[in-house]
LUMTINU-99349 format. One record per residue (C-alpha): residue in three letters; x, z, y. Coordinates in pm, 1 decimal. Layout:
BEGIN
+------+----------+----------+----------+
! code !       px !       pz !       py !
+------+----------+----------+----------+
!  ALA !        X !        Z !        Y !
...
+------+----------+----------+----------+
This chain:
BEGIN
+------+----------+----------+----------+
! code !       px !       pz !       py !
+------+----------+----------+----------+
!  UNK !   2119.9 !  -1584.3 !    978.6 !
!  UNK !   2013.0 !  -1436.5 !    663.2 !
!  UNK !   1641.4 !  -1451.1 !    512.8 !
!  UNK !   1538.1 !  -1173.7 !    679.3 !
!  UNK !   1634.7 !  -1247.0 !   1002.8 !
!  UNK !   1459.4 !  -1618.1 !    975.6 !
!  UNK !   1201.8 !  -1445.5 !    866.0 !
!  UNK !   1147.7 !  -1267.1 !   1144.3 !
!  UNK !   1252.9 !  -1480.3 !   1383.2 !
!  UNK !   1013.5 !  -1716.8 !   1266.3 !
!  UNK !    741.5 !  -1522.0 !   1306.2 !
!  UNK !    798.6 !  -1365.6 !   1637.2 !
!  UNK !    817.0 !  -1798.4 !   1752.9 !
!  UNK !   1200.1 !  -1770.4 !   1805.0 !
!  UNK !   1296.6 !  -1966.3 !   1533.7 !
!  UNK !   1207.4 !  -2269.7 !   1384.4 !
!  UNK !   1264.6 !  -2339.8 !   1024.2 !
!  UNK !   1303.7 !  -2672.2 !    840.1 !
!  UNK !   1050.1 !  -2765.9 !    594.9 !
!  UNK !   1326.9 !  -2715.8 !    332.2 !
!  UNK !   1379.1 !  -2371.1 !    430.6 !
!  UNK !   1032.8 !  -2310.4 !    491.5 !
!  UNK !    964.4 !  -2314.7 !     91.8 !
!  UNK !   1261.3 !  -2072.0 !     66.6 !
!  UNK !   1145.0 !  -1797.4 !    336.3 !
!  UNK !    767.3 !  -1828.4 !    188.2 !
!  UNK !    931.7 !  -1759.2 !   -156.1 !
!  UNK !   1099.6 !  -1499.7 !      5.8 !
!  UNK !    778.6 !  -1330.5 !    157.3 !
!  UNK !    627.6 !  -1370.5 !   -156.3 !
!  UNK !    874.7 !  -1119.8 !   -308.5 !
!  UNK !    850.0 !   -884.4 !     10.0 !
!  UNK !    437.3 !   -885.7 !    -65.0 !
!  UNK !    380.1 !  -1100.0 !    256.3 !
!  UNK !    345.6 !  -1376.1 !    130.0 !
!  UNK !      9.7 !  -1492.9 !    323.4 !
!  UNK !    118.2 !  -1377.2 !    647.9 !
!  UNK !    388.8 !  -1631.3 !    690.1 !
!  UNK !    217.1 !  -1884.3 !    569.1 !
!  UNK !    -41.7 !  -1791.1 !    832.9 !
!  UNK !    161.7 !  -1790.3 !   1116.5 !
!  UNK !    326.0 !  -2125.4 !   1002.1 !
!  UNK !    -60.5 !  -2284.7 !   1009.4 !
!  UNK !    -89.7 !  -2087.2 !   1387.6 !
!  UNK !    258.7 !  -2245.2 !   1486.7 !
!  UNK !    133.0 !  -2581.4 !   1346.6 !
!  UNK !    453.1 !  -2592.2 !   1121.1 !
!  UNK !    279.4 !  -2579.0 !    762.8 !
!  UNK !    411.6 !  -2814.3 !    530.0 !
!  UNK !    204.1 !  -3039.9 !    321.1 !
!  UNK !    302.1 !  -2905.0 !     44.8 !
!  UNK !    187.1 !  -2527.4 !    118.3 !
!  UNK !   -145.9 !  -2639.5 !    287.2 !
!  UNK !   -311.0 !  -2622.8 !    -49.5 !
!  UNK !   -192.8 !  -2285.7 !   -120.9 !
!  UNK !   -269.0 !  -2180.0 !    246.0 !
!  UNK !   -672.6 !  -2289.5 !    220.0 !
!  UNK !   -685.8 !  -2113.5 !   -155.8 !
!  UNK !   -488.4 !  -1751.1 !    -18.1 !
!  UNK !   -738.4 !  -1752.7 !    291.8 !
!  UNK !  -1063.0 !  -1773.1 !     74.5 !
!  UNK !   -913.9 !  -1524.0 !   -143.0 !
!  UNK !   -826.6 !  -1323.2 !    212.4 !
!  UNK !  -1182.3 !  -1334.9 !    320.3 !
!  UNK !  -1343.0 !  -1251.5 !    -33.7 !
!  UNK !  -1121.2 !   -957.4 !    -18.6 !
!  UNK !  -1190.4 !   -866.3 !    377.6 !
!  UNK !  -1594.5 !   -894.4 !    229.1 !
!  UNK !  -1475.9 !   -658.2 !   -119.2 !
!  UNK !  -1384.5 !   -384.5 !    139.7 !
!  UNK !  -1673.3 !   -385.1 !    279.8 !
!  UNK !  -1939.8 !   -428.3 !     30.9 !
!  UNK !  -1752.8 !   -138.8 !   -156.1 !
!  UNK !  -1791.6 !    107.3 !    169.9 !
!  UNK !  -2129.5 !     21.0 !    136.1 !
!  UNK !  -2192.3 !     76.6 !   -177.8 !
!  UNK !  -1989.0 !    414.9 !   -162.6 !
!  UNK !  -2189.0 !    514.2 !    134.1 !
!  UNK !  -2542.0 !    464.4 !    -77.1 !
!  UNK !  -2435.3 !    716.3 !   -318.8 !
!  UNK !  -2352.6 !    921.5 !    -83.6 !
!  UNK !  -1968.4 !    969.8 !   -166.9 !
!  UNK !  -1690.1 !   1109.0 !     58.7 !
!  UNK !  -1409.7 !    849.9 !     48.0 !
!  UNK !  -1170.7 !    612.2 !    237.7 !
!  UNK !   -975.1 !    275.6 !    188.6 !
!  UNK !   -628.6 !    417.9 !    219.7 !
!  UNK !   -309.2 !    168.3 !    266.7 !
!  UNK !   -465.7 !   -141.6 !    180.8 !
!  UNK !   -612.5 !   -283.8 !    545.8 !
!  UNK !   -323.3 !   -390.4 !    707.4 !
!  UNK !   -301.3 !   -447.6 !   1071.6 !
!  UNK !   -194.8 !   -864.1 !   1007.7 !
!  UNK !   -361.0 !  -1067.9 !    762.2 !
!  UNK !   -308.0 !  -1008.3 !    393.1 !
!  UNK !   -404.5 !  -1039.5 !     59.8 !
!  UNK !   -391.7 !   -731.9 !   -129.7 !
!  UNK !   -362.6 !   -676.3 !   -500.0 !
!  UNK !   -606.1 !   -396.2 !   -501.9 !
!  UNK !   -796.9 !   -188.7 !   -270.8 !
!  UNK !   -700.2 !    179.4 !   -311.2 !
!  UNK !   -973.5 !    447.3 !   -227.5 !
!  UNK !   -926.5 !    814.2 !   -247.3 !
!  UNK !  -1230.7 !    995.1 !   -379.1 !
!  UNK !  -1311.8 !   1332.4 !   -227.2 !
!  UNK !  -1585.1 !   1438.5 !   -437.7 !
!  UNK !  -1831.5 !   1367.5 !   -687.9 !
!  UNK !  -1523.9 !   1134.0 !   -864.0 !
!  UNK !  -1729.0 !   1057.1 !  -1181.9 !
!  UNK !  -2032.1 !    982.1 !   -939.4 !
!  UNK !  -1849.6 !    732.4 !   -762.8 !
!  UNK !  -1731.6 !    543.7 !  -1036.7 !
!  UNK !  -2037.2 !    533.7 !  -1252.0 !
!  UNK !  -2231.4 !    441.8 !   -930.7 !
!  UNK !  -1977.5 !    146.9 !   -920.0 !
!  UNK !  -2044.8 !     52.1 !  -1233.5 !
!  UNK !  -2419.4 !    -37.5 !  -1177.9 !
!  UNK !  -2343.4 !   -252.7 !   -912.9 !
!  UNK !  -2089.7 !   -485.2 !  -1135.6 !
!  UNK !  -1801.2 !   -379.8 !  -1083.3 !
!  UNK !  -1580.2 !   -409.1 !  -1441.0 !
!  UNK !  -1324.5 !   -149.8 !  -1557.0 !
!  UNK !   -963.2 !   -314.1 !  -1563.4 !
!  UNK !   -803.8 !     61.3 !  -1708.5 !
!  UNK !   -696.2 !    401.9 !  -1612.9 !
!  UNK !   -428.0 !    664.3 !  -1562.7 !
!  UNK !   -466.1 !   1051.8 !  -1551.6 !
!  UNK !   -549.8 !   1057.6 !  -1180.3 !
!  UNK !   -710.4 !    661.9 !  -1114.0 !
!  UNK !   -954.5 !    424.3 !  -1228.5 !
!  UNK !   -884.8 !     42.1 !  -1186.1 !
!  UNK !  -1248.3 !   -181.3 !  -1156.5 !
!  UNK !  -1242.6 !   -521.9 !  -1058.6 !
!  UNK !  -1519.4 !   -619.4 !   -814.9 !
!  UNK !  -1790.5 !   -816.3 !   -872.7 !
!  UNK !  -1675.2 !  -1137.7 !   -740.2 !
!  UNK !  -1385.3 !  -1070.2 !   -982.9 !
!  UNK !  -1147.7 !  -1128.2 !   -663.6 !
!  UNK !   -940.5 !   -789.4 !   -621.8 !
!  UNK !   -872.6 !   -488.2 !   -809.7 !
!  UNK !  -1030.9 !   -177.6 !   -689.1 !
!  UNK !   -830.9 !    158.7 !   -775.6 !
!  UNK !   -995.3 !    447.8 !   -765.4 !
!  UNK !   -843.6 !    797.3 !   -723.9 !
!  UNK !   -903.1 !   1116.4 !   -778.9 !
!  UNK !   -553.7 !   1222.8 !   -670.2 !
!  UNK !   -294.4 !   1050.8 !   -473.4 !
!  UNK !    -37.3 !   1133.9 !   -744.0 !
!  UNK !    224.9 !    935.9 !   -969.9 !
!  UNK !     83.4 !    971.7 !  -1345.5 !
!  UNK !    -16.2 !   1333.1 !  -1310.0 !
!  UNK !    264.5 !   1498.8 !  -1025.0 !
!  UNK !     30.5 !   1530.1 !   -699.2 !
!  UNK !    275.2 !   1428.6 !   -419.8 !
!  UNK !    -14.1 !   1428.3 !   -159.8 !
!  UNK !   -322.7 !   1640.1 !   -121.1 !
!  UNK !   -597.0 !   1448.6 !    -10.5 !
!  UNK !   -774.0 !   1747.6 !    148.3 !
!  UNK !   -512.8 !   1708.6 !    418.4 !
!  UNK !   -630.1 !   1374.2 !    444.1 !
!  UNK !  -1025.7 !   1462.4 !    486.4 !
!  UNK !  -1020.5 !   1491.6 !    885.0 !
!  UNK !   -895.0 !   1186.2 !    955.9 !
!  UNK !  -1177.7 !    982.8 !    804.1 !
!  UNK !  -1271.8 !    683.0 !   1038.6 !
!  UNK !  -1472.8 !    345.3 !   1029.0 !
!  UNK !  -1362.6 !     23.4 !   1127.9 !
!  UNK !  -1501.5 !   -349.8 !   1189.9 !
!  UNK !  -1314.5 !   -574.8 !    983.7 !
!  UNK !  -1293.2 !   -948.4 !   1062.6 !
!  UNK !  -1615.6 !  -1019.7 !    888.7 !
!  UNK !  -1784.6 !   -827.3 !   1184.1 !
!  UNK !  -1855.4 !   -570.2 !    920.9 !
!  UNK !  -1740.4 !   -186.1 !    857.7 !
!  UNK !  -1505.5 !     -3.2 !    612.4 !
!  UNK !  -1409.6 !    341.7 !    619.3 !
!  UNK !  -1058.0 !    416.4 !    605.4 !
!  UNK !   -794.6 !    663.0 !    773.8 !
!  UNK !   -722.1 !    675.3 !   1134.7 !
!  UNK !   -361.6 !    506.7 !   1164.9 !
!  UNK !   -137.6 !    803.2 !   1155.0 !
!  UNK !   -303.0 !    942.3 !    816.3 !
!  UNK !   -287.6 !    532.0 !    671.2 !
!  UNK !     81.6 !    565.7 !    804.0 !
!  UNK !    164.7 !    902.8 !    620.4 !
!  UNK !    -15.5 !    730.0 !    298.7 !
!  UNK !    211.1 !    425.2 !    314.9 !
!  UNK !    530.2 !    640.6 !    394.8 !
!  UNK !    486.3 !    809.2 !     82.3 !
!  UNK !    383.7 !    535.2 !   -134.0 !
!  UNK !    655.8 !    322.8 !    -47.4 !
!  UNK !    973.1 !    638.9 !   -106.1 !
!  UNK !    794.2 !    821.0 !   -378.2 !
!  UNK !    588.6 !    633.1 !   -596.4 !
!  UNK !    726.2 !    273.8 !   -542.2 !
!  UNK !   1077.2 !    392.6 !   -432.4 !
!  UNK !   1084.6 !     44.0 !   -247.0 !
!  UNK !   1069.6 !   -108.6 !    142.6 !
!  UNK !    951.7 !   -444.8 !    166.8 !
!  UNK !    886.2 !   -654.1 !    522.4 !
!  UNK !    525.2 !   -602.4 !    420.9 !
!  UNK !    590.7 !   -256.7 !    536.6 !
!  UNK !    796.3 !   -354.0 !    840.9 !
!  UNK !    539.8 !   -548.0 !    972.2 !
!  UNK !    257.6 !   -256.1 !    881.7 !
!  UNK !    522.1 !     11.5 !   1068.4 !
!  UNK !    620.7 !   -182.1 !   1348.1 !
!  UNK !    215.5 !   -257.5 !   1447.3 !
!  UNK !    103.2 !     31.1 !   1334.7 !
!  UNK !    341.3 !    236.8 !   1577.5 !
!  UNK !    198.2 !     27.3 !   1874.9 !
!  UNK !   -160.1 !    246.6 !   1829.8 !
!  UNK !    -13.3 !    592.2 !   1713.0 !
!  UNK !    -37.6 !    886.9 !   1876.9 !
!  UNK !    362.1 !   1035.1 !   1772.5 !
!  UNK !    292.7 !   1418.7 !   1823.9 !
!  UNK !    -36.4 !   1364.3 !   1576.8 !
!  UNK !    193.4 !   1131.5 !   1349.0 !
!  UNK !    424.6 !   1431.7 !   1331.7 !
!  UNK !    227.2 !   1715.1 !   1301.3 !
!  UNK !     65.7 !   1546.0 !    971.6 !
!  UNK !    425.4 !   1490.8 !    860.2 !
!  UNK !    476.7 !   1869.7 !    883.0 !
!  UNK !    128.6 !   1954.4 !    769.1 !
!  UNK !    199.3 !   1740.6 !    418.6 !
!  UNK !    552.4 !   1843.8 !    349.0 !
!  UNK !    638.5 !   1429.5 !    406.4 !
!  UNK !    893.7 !   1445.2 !    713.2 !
!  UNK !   1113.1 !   1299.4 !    483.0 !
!  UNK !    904.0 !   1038.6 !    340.2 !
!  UNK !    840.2 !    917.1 !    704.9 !
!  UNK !   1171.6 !    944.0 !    821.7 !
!  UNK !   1319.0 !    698.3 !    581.0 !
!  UNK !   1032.2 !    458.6 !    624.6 !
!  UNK !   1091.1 !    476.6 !   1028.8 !
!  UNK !   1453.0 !    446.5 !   1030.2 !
!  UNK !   1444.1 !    147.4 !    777.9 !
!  UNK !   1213.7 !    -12.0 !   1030.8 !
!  UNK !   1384.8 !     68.1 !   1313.3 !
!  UNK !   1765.2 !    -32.9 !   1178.9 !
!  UNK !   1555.7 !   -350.4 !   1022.6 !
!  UNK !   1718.3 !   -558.2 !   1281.0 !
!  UNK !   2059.1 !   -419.7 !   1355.4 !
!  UNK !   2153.9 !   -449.4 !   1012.8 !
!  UNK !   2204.7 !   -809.2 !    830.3 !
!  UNK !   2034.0 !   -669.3 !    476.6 !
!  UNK !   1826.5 !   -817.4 !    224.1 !
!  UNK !   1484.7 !   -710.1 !    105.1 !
!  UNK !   1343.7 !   -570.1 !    -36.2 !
!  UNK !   1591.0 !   -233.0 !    -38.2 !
!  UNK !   1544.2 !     44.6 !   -261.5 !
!  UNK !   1510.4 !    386.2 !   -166.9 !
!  UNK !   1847.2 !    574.0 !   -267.6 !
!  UNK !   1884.5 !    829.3 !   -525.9 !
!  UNK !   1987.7 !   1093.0 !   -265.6 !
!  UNK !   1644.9 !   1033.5 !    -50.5 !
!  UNK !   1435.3 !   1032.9 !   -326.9 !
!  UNK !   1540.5 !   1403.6 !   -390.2 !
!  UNK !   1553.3 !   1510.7 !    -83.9 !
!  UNK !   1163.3 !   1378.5 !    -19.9 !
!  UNK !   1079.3 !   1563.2 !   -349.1 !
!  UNK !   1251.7 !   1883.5 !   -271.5 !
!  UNK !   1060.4 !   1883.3 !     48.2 !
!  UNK !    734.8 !   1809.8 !   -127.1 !
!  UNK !    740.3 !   2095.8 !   -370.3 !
!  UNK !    627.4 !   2300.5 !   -114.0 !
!  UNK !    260.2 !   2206.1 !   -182.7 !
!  UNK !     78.0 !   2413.8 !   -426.0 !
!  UNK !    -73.3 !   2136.2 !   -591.9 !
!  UNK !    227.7 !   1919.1 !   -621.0 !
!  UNK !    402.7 !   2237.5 !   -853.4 !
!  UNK !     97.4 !   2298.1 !   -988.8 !
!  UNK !     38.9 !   1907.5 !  -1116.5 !
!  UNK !    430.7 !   1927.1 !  -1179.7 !
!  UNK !    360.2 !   2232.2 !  -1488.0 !
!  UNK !     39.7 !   1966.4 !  -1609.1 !
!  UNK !    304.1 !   1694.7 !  -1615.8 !
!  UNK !    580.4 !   1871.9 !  -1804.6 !
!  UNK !    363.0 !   2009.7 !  -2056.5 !
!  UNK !    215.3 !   1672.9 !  -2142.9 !
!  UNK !    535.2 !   1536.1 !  -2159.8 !
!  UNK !    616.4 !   1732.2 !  -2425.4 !
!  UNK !    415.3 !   1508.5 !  -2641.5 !
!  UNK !    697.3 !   1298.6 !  -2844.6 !
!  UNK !    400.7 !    972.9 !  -2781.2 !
!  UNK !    408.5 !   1017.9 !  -2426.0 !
!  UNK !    750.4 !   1072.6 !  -2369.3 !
!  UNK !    897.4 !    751.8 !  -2496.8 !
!  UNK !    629.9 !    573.0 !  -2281.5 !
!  UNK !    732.1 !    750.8 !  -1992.1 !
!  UNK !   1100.0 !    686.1 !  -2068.7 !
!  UNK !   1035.6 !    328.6 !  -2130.8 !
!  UNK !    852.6 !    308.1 !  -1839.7 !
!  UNK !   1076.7 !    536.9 !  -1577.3 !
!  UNK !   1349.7 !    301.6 !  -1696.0 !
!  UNK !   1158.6 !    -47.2 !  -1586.2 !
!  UNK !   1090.7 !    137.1 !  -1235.5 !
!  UNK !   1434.4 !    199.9 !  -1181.6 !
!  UNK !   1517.5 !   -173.0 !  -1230.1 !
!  UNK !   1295.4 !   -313.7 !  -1053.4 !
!  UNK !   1370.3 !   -526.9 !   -778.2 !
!  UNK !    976.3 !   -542.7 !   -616.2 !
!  UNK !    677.3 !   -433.9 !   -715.7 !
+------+----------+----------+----------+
């Protein structure tokens, strides 16, 4: 079996690894951005080893100060009266997220000035987000105005705006967020456009995700976004997860990437933000970021 498969296997209760590969597959998970998860299940099998027990206490304090950052920051958004949702960072397993990303529907300045006053710092910014850091200085909060990569808009939030929905999070209080088939559309389009990679963080967010989806709705928001594409290669890597004996994470090929973009040109704001992007590349400055940049992104191996 490769690492994936153990990985799996392990936490389905299937397999049982030795404490020698145990460090291995965490370092693995680690790398596939799920890396408290497995060592959650290990401490629900009662297979933790001594040596990751230490880790395990410290990542679930940090998972419960971020479960409590979700939801003091709904609150806080809800005083000032802002529309909003957490988008693709509440999982449906436990995890501890690098940052907590929130689409802004209106009154974007509002919302982050508002923030502001109640201690949350600014980490930095890119032409369509704001980074903050909240107060308990636990997890990075990222702010957007548009759901775009640098300024190219690949999905229009307004499409996003009827699917609003609260939920109770495991500190018995509420965040607002998408239903599941908007959250999956998000993720689907994060992971092929913007990251370009599929980890088992987004296995594991598919596959129970899928379990409470209503598939014609699913689709219908696929065709209503111009991301059948996008959601296509995220469902087939899922689904072929198992048949095939591949390492992650995989990047998303050349040829899909194109074919996603083609597809999303169709939205007036995505050509629109397109024209904004090209112009400002034209600034020599920019440009050899953005090369610079591009180049690392191809490399990559996570994220």
């Amino acid at each position: 079996m490769n690492l994936t498969t153990k990985i799996i296997k392990t936490i389905d209760g299937s397999y049982t690894p030795t404490p020698q590969e145990i460090l291995k597959l965490y370092k693995y998970a680690k790398k596939n951005r799920m890396g408290y998860y497995f060592l959650y299940i290990l401490n629900q099998r009662k297979i933790l080893p001594e040596q990751l027990k230490e880790e395990y206490l410290s990542e679930t304090q940090r998972y419960h100060r971020i479960i409590n950052a979700m939801t003091k920051l709904t609150e806080d958004l809800d005083n000032a009266e802002i529309e909003y949702a957490i988008f693709k960072s509440i999982r449906p397993y436990p995890s501890t997220t690098v940052d907590i990303d929130t689409i802004i529907f209106n009154k974007y300045r509002e919302a982050y000035i508002t923030l502001r006053k109640k201690g949350y710092s600014k980490l930095g910014s890119g032409p369509e987000t704001i980074t903050l850091l909240d107060p308990t200085k636990t997890v990075g909060i990222d702010l957007y105005r548009e759901i775009a990569v640098s300024r190219i808009i690949y999905l229009d939030k307004e499409k996003l705006k009827p699917y609003i929905t609260r939920i109770k999070l495991s500190n018995n209080r509420e965040a607002q967020t998408l239903e599941p088939e908007a959250d999956l559309i998000t993720i689907a389009a994060h992971l092929s456009i913007k990251e370009q990679i599929y980890t088992l963080a987004d296995y594991y967010t598919i596959t129970y995700q899928l379990k409470n989806i209503d598939i014609k709705k699913l689709w219908k928001m696929a065709e209503t976004t111009n991301l059948i594409n996008s959601l296509l290669i995220a469902l087939t890597l899922t689904n072929d997860i198992r048949k095939n004996n591949m390492d992650f994470p995989q990047k998303i090929k050349l040829f899909q990437i194109w074919r996603i973009l083609i597809e999303d040109l169709r939205n007036s704001k995505t050509n629109k933000s397109l024209a904004f992007q090209t112009i400002y590349m034209m600034k020599t400055s920019y440009l050899k970021k953005f090369t610079k940049e591009l180049i690392q992104h191809i490399k990559r191996q996570t994220y």
